[in-house]
MARKOLSE-581202 format. One record per residue (C-alpha): x, y, z; residue in three letters; residue number from 0. Coordinates in steps of 0.1 Angstrom, whole numbers, plus 2048, in hexadecimal, padded with zeros to 3 digits. Layout:
<pts>
[pt [X; Y; Z]; ALA; NUM]
...
</pts>
This chain:
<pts>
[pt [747; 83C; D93]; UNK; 0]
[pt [750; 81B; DA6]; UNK; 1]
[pt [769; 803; D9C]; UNK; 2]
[pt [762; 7E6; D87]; UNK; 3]
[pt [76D; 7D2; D9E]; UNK; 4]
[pt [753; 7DB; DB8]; UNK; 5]
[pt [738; 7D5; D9E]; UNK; 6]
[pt [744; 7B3; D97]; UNK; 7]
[pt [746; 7AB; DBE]; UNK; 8]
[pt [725; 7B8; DC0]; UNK; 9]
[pt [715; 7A1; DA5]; UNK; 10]
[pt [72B; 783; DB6]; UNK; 11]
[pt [71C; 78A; DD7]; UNK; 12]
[pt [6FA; 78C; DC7]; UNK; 13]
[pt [6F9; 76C; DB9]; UNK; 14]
[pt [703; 75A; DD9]; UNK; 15]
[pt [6EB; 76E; DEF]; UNK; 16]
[pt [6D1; 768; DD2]; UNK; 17]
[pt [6D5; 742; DD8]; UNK; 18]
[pt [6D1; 742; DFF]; UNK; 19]
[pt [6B5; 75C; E02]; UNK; 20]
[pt [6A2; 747; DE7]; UNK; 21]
[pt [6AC; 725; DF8]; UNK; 22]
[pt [6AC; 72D; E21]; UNK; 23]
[pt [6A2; 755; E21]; UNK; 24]
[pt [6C4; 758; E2C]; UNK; 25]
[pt [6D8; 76A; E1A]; UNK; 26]
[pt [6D4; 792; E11]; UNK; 27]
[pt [6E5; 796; E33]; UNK; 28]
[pt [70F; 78E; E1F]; UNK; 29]
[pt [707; 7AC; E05]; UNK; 30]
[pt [70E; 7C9; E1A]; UNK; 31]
[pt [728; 7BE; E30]; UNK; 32]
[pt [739; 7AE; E10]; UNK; 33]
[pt [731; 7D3; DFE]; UNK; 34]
[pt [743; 7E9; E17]; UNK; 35]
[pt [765; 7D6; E17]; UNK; 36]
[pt [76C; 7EF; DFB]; UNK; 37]
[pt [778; 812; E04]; UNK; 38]
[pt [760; 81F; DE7]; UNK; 39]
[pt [742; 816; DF9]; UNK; 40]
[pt [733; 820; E18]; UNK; 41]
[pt [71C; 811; E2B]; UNK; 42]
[pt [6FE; 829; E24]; UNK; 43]
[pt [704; 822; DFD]; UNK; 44]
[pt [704; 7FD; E02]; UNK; 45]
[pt [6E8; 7FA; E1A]; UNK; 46]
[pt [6D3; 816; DFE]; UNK; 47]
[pt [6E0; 7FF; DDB]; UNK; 48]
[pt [6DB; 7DC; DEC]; UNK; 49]
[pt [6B1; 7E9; DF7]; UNK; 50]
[pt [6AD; 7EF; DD4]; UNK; 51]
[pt [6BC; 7CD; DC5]; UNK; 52]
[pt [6A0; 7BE; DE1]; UNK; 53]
[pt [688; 7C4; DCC]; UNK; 54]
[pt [68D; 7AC; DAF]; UNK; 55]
[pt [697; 791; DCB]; UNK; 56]
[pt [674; 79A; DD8]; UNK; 57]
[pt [663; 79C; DBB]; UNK; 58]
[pt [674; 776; DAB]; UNK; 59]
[pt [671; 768; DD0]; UNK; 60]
[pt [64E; 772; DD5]; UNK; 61]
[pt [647; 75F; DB1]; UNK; 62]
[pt [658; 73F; DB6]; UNK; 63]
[pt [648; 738; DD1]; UNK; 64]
[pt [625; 746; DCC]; UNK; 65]
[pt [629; 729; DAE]; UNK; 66]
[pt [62F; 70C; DC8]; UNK; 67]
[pt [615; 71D; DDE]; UNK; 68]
[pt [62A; 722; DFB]; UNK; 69]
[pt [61A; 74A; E07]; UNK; 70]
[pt [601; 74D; E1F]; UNK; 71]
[pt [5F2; 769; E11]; UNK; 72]
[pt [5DE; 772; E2A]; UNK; 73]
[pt [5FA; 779; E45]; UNK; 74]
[pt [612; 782; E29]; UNK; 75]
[pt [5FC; 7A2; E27]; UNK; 76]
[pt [5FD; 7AB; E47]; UNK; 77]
[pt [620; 7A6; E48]; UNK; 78]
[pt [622; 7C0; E2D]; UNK; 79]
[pt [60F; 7DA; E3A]; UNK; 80]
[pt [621; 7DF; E58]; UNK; 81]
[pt [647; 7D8; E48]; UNK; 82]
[pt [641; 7EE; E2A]; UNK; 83]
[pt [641; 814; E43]; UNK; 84]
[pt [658; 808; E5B]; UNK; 85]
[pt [671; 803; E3E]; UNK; 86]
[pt [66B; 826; E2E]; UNK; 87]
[pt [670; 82F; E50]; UNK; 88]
[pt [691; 81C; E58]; UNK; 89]
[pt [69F; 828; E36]; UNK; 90]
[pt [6A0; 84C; E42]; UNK; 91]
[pt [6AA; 84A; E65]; UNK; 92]
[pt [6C5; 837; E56]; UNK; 93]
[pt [6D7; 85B; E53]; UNK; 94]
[pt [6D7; 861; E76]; UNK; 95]
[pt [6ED; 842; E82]; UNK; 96]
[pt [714; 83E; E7F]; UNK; 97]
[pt [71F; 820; E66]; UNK; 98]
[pt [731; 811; E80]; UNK; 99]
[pt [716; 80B; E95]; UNK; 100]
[pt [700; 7FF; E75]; UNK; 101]
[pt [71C; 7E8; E6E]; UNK; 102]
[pt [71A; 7D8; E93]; UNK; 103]
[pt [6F4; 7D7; E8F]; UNK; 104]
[pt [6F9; 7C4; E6F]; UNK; 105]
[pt [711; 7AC; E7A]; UNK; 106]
[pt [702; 7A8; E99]; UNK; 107]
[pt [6E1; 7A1; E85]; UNK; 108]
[pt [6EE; 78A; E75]; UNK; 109]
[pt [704; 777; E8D]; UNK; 110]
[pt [6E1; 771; E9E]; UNK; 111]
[pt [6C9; 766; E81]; UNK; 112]
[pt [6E3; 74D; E79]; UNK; 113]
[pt [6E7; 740; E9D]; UNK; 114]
[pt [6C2; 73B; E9F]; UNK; 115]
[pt [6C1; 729; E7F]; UNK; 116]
[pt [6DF; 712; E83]; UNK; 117]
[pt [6CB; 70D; EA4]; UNK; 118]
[pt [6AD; 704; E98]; UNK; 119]
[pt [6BC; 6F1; E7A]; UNK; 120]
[pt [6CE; 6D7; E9A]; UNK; 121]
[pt [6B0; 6D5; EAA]; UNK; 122]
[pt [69E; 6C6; E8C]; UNK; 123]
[pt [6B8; 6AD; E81]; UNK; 124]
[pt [6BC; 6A1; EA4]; UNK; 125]
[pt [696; 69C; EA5]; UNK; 126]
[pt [698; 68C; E84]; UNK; 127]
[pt [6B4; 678; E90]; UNK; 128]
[pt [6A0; 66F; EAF]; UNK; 129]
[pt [67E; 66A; E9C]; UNK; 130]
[pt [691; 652; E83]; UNK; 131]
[pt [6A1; 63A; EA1]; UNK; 132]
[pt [682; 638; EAD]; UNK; 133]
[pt [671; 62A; E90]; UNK; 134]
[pt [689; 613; E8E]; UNK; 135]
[pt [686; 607; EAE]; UNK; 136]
[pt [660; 600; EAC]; UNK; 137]
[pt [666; 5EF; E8C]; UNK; 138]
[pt [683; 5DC; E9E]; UNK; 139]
[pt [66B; 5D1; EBC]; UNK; 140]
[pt [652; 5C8; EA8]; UNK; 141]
[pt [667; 5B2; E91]; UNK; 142]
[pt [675; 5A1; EB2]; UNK; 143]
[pt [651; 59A; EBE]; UNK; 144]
[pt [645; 58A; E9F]; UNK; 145]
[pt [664; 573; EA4]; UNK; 146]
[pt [65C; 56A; EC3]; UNK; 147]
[pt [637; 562; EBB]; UNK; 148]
[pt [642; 54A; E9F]; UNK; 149]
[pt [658; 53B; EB7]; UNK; 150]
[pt [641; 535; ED1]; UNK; 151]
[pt [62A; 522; EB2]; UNK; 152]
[pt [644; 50C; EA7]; UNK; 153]
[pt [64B; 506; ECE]; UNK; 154]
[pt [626; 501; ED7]; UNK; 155]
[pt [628; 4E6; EB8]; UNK; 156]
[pt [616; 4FC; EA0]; UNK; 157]
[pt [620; 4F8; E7A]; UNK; 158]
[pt [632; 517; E6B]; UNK; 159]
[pt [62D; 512; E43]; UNK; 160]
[pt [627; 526; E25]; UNK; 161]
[pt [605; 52D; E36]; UNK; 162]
[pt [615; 541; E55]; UNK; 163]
[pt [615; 568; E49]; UNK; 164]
[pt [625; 577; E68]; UNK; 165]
[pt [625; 599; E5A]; UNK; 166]
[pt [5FF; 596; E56]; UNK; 167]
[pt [5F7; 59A; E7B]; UNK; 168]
[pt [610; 5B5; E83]; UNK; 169]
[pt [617; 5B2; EAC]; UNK; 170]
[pt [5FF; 5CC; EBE]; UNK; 171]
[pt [614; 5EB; EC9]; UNK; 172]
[pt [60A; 5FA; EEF]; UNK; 173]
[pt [602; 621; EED]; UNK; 174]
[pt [622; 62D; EFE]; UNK; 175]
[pt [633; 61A; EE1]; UNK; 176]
[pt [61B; 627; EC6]; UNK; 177]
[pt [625; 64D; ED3]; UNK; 178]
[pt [64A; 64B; ED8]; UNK; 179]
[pt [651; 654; EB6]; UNK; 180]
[pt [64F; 679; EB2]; UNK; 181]
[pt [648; 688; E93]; UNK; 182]
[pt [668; 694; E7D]; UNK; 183]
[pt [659; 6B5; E77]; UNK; 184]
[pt [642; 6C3; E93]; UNK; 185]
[pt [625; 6D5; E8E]; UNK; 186]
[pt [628; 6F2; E9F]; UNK; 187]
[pt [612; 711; EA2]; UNK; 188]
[pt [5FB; 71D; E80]; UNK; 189]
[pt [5FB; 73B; E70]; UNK; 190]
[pt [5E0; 743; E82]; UNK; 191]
[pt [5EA; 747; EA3]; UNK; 192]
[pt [5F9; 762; EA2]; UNK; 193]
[pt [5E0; 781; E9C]; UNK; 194]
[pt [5E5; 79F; E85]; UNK; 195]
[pt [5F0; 7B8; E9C]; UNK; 196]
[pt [612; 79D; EA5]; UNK; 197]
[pt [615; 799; E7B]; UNK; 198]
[pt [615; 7C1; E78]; UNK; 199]
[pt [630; 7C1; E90]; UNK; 200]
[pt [646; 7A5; E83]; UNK; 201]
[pt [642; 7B8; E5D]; UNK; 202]
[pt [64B; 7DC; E6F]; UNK; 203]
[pt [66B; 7CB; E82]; UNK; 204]
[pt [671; 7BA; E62]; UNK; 205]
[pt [670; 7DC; E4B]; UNK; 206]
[pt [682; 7F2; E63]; UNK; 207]
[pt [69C; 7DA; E68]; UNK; 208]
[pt [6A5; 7D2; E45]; UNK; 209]
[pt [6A4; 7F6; E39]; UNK; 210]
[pt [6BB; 7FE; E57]; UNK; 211]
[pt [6D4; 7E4; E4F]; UNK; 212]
[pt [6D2; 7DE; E2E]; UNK; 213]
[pt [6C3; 7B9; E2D]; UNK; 214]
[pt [6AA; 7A7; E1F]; UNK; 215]
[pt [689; 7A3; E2B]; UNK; 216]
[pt [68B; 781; E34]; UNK; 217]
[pt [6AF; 782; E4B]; UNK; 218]
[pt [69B; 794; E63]; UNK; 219]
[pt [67A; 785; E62]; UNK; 220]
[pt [685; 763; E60]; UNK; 221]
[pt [68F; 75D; E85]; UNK; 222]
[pt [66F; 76C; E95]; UNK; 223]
[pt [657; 756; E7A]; UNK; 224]
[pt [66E; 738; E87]; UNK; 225]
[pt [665; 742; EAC]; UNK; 226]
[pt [643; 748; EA5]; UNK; 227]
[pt [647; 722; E95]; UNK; 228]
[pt [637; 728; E75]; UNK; 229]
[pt [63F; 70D; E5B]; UNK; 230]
[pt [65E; 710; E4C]; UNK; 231]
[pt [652; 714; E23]; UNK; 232]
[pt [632; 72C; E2C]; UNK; 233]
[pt [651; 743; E42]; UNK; 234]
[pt [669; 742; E24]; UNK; 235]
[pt [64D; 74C; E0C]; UNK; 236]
[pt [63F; 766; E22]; UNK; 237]
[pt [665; 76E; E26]; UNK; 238]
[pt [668; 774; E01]; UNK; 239]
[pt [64B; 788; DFC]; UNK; 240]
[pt [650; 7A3; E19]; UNK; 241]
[pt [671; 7AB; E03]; UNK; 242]
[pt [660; 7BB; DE8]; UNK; 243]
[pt [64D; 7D7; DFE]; UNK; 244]
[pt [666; 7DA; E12]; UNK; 245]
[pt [683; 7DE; DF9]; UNK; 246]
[pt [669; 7F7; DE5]; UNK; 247]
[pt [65E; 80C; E02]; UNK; 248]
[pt [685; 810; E0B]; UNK; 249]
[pt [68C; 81B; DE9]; UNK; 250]
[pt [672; 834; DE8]; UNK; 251]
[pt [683; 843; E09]; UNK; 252]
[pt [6A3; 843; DFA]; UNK; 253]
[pt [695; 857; DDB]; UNK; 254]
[pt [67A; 871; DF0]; UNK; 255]
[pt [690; 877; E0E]; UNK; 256]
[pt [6B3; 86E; E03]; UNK; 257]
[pt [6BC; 874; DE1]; UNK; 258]
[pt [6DE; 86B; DD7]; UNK; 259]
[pt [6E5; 84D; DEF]; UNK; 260]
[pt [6DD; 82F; DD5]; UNK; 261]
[pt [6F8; 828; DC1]; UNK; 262]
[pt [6E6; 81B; DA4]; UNK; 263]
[pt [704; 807; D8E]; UNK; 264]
[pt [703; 7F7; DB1]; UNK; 265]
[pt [6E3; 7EC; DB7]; UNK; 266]
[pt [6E2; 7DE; D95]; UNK; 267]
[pt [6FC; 7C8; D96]; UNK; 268]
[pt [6F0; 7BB; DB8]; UNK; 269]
[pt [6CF; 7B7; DA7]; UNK; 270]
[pt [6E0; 7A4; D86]; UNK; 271]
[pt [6EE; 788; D9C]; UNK; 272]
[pt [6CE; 78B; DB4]; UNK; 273]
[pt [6B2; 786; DA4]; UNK; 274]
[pt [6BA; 766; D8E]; UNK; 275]
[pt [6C7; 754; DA7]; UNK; 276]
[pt [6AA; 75D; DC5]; UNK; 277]
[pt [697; 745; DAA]; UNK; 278]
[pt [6B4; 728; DA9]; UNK; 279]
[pt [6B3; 72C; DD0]; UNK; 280]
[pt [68D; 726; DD0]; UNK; 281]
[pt [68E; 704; DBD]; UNK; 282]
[pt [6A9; 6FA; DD9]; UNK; 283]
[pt [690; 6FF; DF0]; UNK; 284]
[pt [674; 6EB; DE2]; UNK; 285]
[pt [68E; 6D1; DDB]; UNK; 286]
[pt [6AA; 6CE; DEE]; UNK; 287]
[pt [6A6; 6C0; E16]; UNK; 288]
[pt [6A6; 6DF; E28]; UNK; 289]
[pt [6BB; 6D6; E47]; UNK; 290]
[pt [6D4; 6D0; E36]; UNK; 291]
[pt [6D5; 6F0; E20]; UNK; 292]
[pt [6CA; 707; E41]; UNK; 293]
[pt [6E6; 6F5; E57]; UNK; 294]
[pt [704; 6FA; E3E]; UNK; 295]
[pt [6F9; 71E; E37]; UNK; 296]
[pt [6F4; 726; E57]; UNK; 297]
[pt [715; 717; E63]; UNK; 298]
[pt [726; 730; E4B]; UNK; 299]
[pt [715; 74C; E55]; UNK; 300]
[pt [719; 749; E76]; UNK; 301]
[pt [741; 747; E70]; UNK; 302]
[pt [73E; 75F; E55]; UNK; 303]
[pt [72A; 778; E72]; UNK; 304]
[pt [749; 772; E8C]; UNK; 305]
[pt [765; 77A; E78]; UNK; 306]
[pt [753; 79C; E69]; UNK; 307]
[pt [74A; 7A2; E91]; UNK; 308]
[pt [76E; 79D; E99]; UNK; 309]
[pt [781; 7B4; E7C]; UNK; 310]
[pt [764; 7CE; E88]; UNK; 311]
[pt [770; 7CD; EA8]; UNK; 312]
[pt [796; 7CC; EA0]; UNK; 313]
[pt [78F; 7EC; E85]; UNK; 314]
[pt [782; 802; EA3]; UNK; 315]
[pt [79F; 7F6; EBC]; UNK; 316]
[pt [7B9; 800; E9D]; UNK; 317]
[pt [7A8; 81F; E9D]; UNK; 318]
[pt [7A7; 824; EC3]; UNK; 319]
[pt [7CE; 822; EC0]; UNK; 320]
[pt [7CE; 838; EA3]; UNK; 321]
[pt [7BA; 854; EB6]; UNK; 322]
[pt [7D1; 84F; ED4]; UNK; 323]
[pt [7F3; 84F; EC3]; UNK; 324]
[pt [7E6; 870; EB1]; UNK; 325]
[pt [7DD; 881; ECE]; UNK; 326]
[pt [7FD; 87B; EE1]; UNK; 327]
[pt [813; 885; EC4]; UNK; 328]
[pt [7FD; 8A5; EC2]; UNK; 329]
[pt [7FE; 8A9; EE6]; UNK; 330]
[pt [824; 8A2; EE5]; UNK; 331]
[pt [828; 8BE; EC9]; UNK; 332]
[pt [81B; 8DC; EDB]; UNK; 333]
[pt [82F; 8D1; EF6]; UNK; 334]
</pts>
C-alpha cells in the first residue's frame, strides 16, 4: 500500500500536467520523473500507473477538441494505427531495460522536446516581432508620402480645404514594398504532404516511445509534427487523440503480459487530477496566445529537464564511490 502522501503528489502532478498537455501537448512528460522521487515507487510502476491515467487525458483531450474542430481525422487515423502496436510493443520490452537507462531516455526526451519547442516558440515571436515593424513601416512611409503630396499642392498653389481627402487616394506602394511584410504565421507544409506510410511511422515512434518512457502521446509526437510543419492546432488535436490508443493498447500489455506492474490507487489519482484539467488546458488553447503559453512552459521544462539530468548524473557518480569504497574495504578485509 503506498503512502498517502504519494497519492496526493500524484493527484498534484496530475493536475499540472493535465493543464499543459491540454494547453501546449506538453506535459505528461513531469509525472514520472515527479513519481519516482519516492523510494515506494519504481520506475516500471510509474511508467505502468501513469499509461493507464493517459487514457482519460486522451479520451477528454480528444473531446475538447473534436468540439472546436481542431482533428484531422483523416491523418489522426493513420497516426493510430501505426502508434497503437508499437505501444503494446514498447510496454513489454519495457522489462528488459535497466531504470536507469529509462530514466536518462526520459530526461533526455524531454530535455529535447522542450528545446525544440522553446526553439520554435523564438522563432515565431521574432517573426512576429519582425512582421509587426514592418507593417509599421509601410504604414509609416506611406503616411510620409501623402504629406509630401499635400505639400507639393499647397506649394504648386493648389487649395487644401475640406474637399482634400488625402486618405482617399492612398500613395501607390512598388512590389518590393508590397512583399516585405512577411506573414506572422507562415503557412507551411499541409497535412497532405506527407503520405501514409511517413504518418504510420510518426504514430509507431510515437506509441513505442511513450509506452517506453512513460509519456504522453503528444511529448513525443509533438516535435516531429512541428518539423513536418503541420499547423499548430490540427498537431495538438492529433496530439490528443493518439493518447487514447496509445495509453489503451499499453494497458492492455501491462494486463496480458505483465500482470501486477500497475499500481492501480496510482493511476487513479494521476487520472483524478488529469483528466479535468486536460479539459481547462484545452480552453487555454483556443483562447490564450500560444507563444506565450508554449514559450513560458517550455522555458520551465527545459530548466526543469537540466537539473533532473544533473541529480541523475550525480546519483550514479555517488554510487560509483559507493561501489569503490566497498570494494577496497572488502578487499582491505581479507587482507
Amino acid at each position: 500500500m503506498l503512502p498517502a502522501i504519494v497519492l496526493v503528489v500524484a493527484a498534484a502532478a496530475g493536475v499540472v500536467a493535465g493543464v499543459l498537455i491540454g494547453s501546449v501537448g506538453v506535459g505528461g512528460i513531469i509525472i514520472v520523473p515527479i513519481l519516482i522521487q519516492f523510494s515506494a515507487v519504481d520506475v516500471q510502476m510509474a511508467i505502468a500507473s501513469a499509461m493507464v491515467s493517459y487514457m482519460a487525458a486522451g479520451l477528454v483531450g480528444m473531446l475538447m477538441y473534436a468540439r472546436e474542430n481542431s482533428i484531422e481525422w483523416k491523418t489522426t487515423a493513420t497516426l493510430l494505427i501505426g502508434a497503437a502496436p508499437a505501444a503494446f510493443a514498447g510496454s513489454f520490452l519495457l522489462q528488459y531495460f535497466s531504470d536507469t537507462a529509462v530514466k536518462l531516455v526520459l530526461y533526455v526526451l524531454m530535455l529535447g522536446s522542450s528545446v525544440l519547442a522553446l526553439a520554435r516558440t523564438l522563432q515565431g515571436l521574432a517573426s512576429d516581432r519582425q512582421a509587426e515593424a514592418n507593417a509599421a513601416a509601410a504604414a509609416t512611409a506611406a503616411s510620409v508620402r501623402g504629406t509630401q503630396a499635400v505639400a507639393r499642392e499647397v506649394a504648386a498653389g493648389y487649395s487644401v480645404g475640406p474637399t482634400l481627402n488625402v486618405s482617399a487616394t492612398p500613395a501607390p506602394v512598388n512590389d518590393a514594398e508590397a512583399h516585405s511584410v512577411e506573414p506572422i504565421h507562415p503557412a507551411g507544409l499541409s497535412l497532405g504532404v506527407a503520405d501514409g506510410c511517413c504518418r504510420l511511422m510518426v504514430g509507431a515512434i510515437t506509441g513505442f516511445g511513450s509506452a517506453l518512457t512513460g509519456t504522453s502521446g503528444p511529448v513525443v509526437s509533438l516535435p516531429m509534427f512541428l518539423l513536418l510543419r503541420w499547423p499548430i492546432t490540427t498537431s495538438l488535436g492529433s496530439a490528443q487523440a493518439v493518447q487514447l490508443p496509445i495509453a489503451a493498447a499499453s494497458t492492455l500489455s501491462y494486463l496480458v503480459l505483465r500482470p501486477g506492474v500497475i499500481e492501480w490507487p496510482l493511476a487513479g489519482a494521476i487520472a483524478l487530477g488529469l483528466a479535468p484539467c486536460v479539459a481547462v488546458g484545452a480552453v487555454i488553447a483556443h483562447r490564450v496566445p500560444k507563444s506565450t503559453l508554449k514559450l513560458t512552459v517550455a522555458t520551465v521544462l527545459v530548466a526543469s529537464a537540466v537539473v533532473l539530468i544533473a541529480k541523475l548524473v550525480v546519483e550514479r557518480l555517488l554510487d560509483t564511490e559507493s561501489d569503490g569504497s566497498s570494494s577496497s574495504q572488502g578487499t582491505g578485509g581479507r587482507v
